[in-house]
C-alpha positions as YAML, in Angstrom:
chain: A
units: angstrom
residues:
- id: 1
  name: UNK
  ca: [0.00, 0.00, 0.00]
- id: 2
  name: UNK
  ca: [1.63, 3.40, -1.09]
- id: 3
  name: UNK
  ca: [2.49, 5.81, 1.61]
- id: 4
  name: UNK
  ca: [-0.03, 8.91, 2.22]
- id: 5
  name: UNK
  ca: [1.67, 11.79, 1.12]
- id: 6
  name: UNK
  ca: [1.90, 14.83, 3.85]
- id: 7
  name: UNK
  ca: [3.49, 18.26, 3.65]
- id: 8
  name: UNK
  ca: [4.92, 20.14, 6.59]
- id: 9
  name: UNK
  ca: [4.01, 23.59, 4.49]
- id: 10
  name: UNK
  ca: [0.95, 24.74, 6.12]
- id: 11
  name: UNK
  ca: [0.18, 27.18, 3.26]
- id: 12
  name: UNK
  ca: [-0.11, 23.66, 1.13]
- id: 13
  name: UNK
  ca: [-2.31, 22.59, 3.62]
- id: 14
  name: UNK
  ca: [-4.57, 25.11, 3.40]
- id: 15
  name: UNK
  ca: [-4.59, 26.02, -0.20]
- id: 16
  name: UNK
  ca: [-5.25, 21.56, -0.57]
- id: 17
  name: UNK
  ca: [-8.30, 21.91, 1.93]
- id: 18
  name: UNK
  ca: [-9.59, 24.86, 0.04]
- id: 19
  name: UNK
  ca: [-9.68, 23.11, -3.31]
- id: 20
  name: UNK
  ca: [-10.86, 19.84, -2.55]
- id: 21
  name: UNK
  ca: [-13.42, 20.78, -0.67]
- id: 22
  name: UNK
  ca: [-14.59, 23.27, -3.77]
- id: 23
  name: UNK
  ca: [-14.14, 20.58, -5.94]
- id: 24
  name: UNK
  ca: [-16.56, 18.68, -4.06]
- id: 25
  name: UNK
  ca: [-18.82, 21.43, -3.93]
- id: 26
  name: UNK
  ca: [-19.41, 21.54, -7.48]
- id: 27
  name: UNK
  ca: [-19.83, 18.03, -8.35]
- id: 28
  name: UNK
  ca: [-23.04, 18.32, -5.74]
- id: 29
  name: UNK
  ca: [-26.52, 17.75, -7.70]
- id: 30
  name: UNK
  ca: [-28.45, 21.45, -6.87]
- id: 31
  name: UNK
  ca: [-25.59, 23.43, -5.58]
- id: 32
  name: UNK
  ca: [-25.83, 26.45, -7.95]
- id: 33
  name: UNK
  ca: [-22.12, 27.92, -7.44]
- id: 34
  name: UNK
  ca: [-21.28, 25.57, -10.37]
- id: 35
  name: UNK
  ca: [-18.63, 27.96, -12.29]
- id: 36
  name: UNK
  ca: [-15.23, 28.67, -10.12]
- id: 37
  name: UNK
  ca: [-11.86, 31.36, -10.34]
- id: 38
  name: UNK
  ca: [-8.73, 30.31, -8.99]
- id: 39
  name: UNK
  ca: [-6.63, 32.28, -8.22]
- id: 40
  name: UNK
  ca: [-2.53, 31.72, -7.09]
- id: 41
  name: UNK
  ca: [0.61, 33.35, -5.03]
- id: 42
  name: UNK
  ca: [3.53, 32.93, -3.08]
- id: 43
  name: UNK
  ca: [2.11, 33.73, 0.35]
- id: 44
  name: UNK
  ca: [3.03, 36.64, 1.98]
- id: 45
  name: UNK
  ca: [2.65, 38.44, -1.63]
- id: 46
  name: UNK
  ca: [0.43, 41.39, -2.17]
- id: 47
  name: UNK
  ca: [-0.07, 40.72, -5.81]
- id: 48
  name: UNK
  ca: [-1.83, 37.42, -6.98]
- id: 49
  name: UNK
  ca: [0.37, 35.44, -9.32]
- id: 50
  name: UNK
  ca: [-1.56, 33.52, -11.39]
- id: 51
  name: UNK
  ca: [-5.57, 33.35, -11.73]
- id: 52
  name: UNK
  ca: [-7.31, 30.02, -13.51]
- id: 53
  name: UNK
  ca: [-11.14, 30.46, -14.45]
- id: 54
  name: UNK
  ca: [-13.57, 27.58, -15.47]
- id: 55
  name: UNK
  ca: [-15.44, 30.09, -17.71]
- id: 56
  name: UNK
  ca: [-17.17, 29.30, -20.98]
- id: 57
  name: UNK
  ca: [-18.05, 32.32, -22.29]
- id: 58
  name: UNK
  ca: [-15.50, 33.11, -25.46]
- id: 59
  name: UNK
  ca: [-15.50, 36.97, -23.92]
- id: 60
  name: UNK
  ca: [-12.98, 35.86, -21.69]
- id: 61
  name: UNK
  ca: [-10.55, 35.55, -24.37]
- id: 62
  name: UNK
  ca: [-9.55, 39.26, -23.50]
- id: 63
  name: UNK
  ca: [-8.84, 39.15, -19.89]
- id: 64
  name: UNK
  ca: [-6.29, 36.29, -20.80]
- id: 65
  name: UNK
  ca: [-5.15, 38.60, -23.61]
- id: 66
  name: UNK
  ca: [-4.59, 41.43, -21.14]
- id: 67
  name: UNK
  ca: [-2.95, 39.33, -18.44]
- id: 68
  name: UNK
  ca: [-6.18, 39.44, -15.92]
- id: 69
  name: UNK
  ca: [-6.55, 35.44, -16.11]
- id: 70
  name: UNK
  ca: [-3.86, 32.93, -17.04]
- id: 71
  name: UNK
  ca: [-5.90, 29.54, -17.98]
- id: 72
  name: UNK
  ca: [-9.52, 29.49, -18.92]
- id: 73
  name: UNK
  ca: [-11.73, 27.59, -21.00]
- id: 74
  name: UNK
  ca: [-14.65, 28.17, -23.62]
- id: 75
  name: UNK
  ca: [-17.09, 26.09, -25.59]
- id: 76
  name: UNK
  ca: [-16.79, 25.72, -28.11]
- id: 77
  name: UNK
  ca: [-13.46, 25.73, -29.81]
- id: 78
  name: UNK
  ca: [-14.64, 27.55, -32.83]
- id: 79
  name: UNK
  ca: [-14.25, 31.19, -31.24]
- id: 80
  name: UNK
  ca: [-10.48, 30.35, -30.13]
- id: 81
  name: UNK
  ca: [-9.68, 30.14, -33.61]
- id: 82
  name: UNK
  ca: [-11.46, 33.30, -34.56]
- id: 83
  name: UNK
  ca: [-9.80, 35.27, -31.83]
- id: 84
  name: UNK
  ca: [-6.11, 33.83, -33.39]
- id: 85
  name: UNK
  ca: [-7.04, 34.95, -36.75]
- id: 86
  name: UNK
  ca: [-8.63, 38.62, -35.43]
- id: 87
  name: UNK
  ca: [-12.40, 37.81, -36.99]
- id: 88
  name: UNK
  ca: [-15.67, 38.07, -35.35]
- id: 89
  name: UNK
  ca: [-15.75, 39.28, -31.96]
- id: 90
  name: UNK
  ca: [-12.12, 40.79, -32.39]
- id: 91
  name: UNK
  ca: [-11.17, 43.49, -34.93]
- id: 92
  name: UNK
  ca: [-7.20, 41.65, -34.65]
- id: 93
  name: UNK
  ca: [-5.29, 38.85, -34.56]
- id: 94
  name: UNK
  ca: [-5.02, 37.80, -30.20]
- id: 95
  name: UNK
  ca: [-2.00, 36.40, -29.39]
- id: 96
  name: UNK
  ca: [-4.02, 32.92, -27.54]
- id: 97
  name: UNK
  ca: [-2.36, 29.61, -27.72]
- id: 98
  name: UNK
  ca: [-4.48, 26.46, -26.91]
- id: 99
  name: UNK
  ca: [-3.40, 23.99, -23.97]
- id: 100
  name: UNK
  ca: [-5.65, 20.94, -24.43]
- id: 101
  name: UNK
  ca: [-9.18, 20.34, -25.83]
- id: 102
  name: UNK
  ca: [-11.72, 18.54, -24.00]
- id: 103
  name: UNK
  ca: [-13.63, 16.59, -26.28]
- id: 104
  name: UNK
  ca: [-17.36, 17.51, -26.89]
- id: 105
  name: UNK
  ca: [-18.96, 16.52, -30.11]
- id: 106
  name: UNK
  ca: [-21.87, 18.99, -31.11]
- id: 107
  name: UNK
  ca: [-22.60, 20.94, -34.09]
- id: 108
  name: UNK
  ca: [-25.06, 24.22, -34.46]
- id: 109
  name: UNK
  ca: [-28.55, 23.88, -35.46]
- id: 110
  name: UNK
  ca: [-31.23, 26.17, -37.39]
- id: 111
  name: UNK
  ca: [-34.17, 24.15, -36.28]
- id: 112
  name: UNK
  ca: [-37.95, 25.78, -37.51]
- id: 113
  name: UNK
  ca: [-41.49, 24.00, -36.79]
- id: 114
  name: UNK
  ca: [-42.55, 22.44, -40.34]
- id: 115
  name: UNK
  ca: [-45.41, 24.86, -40.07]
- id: 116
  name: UNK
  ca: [-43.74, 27.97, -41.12]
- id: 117
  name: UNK
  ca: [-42.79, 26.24, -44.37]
- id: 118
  name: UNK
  ca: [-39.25, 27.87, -44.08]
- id: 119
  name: UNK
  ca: [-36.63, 25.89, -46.05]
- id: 120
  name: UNK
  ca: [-33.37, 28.18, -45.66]
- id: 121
  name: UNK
  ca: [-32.45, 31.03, -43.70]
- id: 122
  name: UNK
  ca: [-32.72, 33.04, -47.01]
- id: 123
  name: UNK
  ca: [-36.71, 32.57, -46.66]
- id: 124
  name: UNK
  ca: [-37.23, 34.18, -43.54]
- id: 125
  name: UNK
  ca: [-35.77, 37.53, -45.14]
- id: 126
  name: UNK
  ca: [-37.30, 36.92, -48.45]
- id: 127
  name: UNK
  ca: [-40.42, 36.59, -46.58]
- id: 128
  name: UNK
  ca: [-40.16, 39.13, -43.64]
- id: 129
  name: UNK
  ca: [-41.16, 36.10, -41.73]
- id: 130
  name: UNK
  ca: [-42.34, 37.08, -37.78]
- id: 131
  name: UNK
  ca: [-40.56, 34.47, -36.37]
- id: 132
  name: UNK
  ca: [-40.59, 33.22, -32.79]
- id: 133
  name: UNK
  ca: [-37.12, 32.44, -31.72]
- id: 134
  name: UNK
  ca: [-36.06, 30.22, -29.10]
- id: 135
  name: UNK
  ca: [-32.86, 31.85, -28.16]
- id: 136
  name: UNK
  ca: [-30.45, 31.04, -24.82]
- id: 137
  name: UNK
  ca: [-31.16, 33.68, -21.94]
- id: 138
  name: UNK
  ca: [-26.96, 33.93, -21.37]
- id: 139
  name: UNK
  ca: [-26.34, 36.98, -23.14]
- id: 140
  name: UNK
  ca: [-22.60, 36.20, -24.13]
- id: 141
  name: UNK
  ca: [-23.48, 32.39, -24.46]
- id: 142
  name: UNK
  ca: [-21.28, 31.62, -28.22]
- id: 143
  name: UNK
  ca: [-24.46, 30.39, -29.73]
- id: 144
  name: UNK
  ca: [-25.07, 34.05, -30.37]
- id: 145
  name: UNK
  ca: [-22.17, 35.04, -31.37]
- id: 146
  name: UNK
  ca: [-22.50, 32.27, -34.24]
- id: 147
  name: UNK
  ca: [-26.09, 33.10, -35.56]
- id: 148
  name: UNK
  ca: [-25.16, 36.91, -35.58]
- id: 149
  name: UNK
  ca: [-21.99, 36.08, -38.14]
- id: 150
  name: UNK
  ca: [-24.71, 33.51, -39.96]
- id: 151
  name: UNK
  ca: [-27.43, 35.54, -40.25]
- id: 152
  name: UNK
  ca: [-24.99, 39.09, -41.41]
- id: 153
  name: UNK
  ca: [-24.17, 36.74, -44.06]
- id: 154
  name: UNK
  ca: [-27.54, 36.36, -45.03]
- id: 155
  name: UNK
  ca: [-28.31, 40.74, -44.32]
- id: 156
  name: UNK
  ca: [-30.46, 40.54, -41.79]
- id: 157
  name: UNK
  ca: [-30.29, 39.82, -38.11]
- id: 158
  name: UNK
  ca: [-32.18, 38.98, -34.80]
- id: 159
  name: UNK
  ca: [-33.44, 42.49, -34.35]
- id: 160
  name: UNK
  ca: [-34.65, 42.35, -37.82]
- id: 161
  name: UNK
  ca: [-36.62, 39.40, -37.25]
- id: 162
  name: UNK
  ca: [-38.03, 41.09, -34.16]
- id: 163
  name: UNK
  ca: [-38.90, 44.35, -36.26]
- id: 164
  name: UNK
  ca: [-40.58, 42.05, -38.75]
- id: 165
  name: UNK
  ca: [-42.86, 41.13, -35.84]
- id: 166
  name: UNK
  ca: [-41.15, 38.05, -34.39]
- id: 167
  name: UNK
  ca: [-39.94, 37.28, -30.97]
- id: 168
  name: UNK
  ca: [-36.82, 36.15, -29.08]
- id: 169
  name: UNK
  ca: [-37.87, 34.00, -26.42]
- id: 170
  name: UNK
  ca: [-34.99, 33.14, -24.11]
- id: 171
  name: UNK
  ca: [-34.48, 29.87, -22.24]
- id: 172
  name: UNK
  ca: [-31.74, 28.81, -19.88]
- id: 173
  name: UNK
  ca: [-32.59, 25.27, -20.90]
- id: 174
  name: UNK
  ca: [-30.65, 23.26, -23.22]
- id: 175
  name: UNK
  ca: [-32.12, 22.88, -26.43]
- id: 176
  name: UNK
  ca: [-33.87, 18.91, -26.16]
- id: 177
  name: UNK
  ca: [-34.85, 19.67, -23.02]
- id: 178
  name: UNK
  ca: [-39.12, 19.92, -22.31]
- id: 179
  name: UNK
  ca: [-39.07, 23.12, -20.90]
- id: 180
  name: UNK
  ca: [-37.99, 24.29, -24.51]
- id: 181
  name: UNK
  ca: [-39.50, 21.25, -26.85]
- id: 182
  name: UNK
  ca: [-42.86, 22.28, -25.23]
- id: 183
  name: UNK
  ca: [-42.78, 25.50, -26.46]
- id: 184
  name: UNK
  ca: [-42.67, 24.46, -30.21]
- id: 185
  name: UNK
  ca: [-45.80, 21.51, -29.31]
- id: 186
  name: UNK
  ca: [-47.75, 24.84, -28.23]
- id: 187
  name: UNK
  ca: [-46.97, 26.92, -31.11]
- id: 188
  name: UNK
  ca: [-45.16, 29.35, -28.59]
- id: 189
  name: UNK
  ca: [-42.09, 29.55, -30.35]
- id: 190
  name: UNK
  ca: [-41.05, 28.36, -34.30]
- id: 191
  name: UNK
  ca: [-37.45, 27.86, -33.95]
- id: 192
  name: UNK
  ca: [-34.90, 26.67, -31.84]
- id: 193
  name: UNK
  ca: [-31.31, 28.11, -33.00]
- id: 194
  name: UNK
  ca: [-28.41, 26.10, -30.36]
- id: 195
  name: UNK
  ca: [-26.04, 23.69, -29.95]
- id: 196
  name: UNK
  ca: [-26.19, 20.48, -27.73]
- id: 197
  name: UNK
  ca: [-28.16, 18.50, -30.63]
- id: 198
  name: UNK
  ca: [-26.92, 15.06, -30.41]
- id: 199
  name: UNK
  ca: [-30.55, 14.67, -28.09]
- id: 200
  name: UNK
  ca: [-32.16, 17.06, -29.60]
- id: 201
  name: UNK
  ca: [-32.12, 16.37, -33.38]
- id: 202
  name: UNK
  ca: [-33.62, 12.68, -32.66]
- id: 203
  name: UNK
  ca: [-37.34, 15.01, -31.49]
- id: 204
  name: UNK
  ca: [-37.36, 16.59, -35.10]
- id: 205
  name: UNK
  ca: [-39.58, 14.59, -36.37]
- id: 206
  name: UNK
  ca: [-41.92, 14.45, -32.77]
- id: 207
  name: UNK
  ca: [-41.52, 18.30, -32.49]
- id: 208
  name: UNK
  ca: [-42.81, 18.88, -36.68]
- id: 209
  name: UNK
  ca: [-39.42, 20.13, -36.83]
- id: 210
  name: UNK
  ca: [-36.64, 20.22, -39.82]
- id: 211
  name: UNK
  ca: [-33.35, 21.59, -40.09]
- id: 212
  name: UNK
  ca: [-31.79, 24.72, -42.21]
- id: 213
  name: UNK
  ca: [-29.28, 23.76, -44.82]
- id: 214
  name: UNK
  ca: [-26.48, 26.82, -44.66]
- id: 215
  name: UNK
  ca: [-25.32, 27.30, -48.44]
- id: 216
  name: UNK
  ca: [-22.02, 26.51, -49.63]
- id: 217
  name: UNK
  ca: [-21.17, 30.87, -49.70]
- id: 218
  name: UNK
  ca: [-21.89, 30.79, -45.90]
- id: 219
  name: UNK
  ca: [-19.70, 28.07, -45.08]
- id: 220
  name: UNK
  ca: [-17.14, 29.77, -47.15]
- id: 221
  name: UNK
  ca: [-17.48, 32.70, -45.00]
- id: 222
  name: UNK
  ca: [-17.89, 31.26, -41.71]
- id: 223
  name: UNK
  ca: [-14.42, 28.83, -42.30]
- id: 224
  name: UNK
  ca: [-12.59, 32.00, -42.83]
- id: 225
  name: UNK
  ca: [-13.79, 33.53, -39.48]
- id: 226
  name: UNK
  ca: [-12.67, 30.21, -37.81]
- id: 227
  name: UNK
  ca: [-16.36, 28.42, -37.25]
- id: 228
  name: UNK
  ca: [-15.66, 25.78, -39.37]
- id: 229
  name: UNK
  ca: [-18.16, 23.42, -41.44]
- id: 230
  name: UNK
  ca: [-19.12, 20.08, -40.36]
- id: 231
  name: UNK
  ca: [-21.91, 18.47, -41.64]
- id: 232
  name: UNK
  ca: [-24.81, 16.96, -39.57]
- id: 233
  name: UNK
  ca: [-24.91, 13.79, -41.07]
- id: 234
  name: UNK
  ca: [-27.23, 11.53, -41.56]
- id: 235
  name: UNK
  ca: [-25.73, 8.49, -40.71]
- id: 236
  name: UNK
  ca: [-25.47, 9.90, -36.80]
- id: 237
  name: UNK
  ca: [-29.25, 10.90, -36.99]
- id: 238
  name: UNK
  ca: [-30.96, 8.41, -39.30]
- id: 239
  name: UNK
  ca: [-34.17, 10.31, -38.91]
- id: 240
  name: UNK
  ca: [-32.88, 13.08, -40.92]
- id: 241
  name: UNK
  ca: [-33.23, 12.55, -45.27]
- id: 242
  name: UNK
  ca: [-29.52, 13.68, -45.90]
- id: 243
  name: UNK
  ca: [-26.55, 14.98, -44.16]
- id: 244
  name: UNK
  ca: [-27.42, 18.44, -43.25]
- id: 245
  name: UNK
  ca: [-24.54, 21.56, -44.18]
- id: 246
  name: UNK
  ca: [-23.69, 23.15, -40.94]
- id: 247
  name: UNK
  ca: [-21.12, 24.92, -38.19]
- id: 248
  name: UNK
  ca: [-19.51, 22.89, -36.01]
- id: 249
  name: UNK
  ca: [-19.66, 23.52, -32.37]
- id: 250
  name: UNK
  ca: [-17.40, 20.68, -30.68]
- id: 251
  name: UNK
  ca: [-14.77, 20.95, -28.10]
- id: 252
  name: UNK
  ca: [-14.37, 22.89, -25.11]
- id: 253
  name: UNK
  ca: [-10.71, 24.31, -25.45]
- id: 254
  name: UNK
  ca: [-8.00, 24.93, -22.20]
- id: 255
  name: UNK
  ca: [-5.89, 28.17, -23.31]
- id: 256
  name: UNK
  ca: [-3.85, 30.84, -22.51]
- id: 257
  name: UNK
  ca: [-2.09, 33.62, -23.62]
- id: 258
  name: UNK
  ca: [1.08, 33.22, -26.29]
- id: 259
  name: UNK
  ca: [3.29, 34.74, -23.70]
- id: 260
  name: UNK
  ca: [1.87, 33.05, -20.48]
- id: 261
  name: UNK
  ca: [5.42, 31.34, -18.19]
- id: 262
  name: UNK
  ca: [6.67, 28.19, -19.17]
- id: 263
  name: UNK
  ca: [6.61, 27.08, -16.16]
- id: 264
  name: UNK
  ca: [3.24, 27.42, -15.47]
- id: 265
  name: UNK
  ca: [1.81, 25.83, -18.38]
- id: 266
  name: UNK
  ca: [3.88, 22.91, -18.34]
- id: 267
  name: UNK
  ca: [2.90, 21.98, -14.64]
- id: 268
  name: UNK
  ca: [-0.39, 22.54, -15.19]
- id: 269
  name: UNK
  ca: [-0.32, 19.90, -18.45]
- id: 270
  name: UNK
  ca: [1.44, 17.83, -15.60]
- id: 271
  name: UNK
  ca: [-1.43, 18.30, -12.65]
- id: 272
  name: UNK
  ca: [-3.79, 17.56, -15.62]
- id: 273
  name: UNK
  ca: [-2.56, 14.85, -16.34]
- id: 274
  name: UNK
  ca: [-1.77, 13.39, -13.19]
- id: 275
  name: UNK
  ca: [-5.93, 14.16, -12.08]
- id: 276
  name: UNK
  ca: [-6.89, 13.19, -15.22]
- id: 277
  name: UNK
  ca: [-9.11, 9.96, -13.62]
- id: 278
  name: UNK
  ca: [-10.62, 12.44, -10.92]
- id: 279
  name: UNK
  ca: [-11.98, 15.05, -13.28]
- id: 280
  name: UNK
  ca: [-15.86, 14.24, -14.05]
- id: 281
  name: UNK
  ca: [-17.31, 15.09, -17.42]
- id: 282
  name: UNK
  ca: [-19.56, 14.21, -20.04]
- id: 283
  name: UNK
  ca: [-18.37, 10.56, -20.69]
- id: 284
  name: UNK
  ca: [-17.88, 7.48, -17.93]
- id: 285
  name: UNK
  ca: [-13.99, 7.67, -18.01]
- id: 286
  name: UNK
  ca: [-10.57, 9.68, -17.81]
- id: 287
  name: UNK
  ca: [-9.99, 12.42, -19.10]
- id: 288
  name: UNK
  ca: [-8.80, 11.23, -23.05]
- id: 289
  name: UNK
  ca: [-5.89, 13.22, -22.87]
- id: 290
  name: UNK
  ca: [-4.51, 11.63, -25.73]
- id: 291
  name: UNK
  ca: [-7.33, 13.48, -27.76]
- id: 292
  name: UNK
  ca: [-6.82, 16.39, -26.14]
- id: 293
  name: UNK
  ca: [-3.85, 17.61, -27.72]
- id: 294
  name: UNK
  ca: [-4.19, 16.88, -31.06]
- id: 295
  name: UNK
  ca: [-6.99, 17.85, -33.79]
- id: 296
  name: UNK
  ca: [-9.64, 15.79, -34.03]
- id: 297
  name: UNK
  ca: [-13.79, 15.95, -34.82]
- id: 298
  name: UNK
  ca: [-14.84, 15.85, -30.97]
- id: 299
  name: UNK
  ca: [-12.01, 18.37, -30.13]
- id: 300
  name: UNK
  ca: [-10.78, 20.52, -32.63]
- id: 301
  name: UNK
  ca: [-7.38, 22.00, -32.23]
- id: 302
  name: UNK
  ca: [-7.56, 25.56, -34.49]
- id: 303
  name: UNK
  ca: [-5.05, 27.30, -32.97]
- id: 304
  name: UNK
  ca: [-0.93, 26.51, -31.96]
- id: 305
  name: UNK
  ca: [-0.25, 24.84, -28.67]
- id: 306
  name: UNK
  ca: [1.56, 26.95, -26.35]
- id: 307
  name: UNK
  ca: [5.47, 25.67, -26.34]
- id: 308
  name: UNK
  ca: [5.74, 24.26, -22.82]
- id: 309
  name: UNK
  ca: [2.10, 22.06, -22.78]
- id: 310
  name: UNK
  ca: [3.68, 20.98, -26.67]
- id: 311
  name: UNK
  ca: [6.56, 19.86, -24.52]
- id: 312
  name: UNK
  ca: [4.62, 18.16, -21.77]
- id: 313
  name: UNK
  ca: [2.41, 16.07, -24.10]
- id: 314
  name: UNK
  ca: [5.35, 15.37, -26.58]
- id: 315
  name: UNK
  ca: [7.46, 13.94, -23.22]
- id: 316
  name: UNK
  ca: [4.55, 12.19, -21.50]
- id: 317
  name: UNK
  ca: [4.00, 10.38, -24.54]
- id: 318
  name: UNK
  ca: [0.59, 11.87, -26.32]
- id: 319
  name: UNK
  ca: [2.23, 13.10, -29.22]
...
């Protein structure tokens, strides 16, 4: 039996006490602090050190940027690579390097009731068409972000819809969920625009629901701004007729800032992978850090690693 570890650092101690106990906290079903800020220094310093958020709001990108917070994360990976290239949300290139992706396979769907008789996002300006949006309540949630670029692409926009005598009705509820899917039954709302579809697109057909095709000009447009196409397809969701063009809207990337300390990153690749088996997430195992740190469908890498957590997964093996 190995030995318990101890410290004689009291400062370790307390820090250790602090931390497990939060990270019991969280896991708790109904406690509602569910999103946490870390934040790290030598003590007896004035000046915090080092600050690590679980955020998921892409709007974060800037206080790494400026130095406020060291590690964070957003979902999904497609506004990472926007914010490298200086598109959408940022008017320049940000200097963001990716640590590790957390796989999360999703994709962004346009989903109207059949009874509008919409069959592209082109028809709802064509037609001035009121339509009652189910929208999520998080104002600087990503989905947003993603069906403003969309629908400039098209010339119009939410508040177009809404002057055309629509609606945005917001939810904090995921998009399969009842609280939402009973909205369309009642004729309530007409569309649900969101993410988290792998249990929603199965209702379609149970909701009178279909899904917008995005034309081949949009995905043009929306692969240069870094929300790359991948297509719904068919052979995932057998109840749709064919694979379905759309944005993915997978992975939930771990980054930081280009210039962030070496020695930082490359202990906390090391912490992450040494916790790997007592981090709970969406599937019933570790943590896949070997898909983590490379580009794949469920996590996709869009921007460079930063140097040292290149170094840590290249010496531990992963790459």
């Amino acid at each position: 039996m190995a030995e318990r570890p101890t410290t004689s650092v009291p400062a370790v101690t307390r820090s250790s006490l602090i931390l497990e106990a939060t990270a019991e906290m969280v896991r708790q079903p109904g406690f509602r602090f569910d999103q946490s800020r870390v934040q790290m220094r030598t003590q007896g310093q004035q000046a915090w050190a080092a600050t690590l958020f679980g955020s998921d709001s892409y709007q974060v990108v800037d206080q790494v940027v400026r130095g406020e917070v060291d590690i964070a994360l957003m979902n999904p990976a497609g506004p990472l690579a926007a914010a490298y290239r200086g598109k959408a949300a940022w008017s320049k290139p940000m200097p963001v390097r990716a640590i590790a992706v957390i796989p999360s396979l999703d994709w962004l769907a346009f989903a109207v009731a059949d009874r509008t008789g919409l069959r592209s996002l082109a028809d709802i300006k064509e037609q001035r068409y009121p339509l009652k949006m189910s929208l999520r309540r998080q104002p600087d949630h990503a989905t947003h972000l993603y069906i403003d670029q969309v629908l400039a692409c098209y010339d119009f926009s939410v508040a177009d819809i809404v002057s055309w005598g629509g609606a945005v009705v917001p939810s904090s509820h995921m998009s399969f969920q009842r609280e939402r899917t009973s909205q369309v039954l009642s004729g309530e709302v007409d569309a649900i625009f969101d993410e988290a579809v792998l249990s929603f697109i199965p209702q379609l057909g149970d909701l009178g629901m279909h899904l917008l095709p995005l034309e081949e000009s949009v995905l043009q447009a929306m692969d240069d701004v870094g929300f790359h196409r991948s297509p719904i397809p068919r052979s995932r969701f057998p109840n749709l007729d064919s694979d379905v063009p759309a944005l993915d809207f997978s992975g939930w990337p771990i980054y930081t800032r280009a210039d962030a300390p070496d020695d930082m990153i490359y202990r906390f690749c090391q912490a992450l992978d040494a916790r790997k088996s007592a981090i709970i997430w969406q599937e019933p195992r570790d943590l896949p850090i070997d898909e983590m740190c490379r580009d794949t469908q469920a996590a996709p890498l869009k921007v460079p690693l930063h140097p040292a957590a290149e170094r840590y997964w290249r010496e531990a093996g992963y790459l």
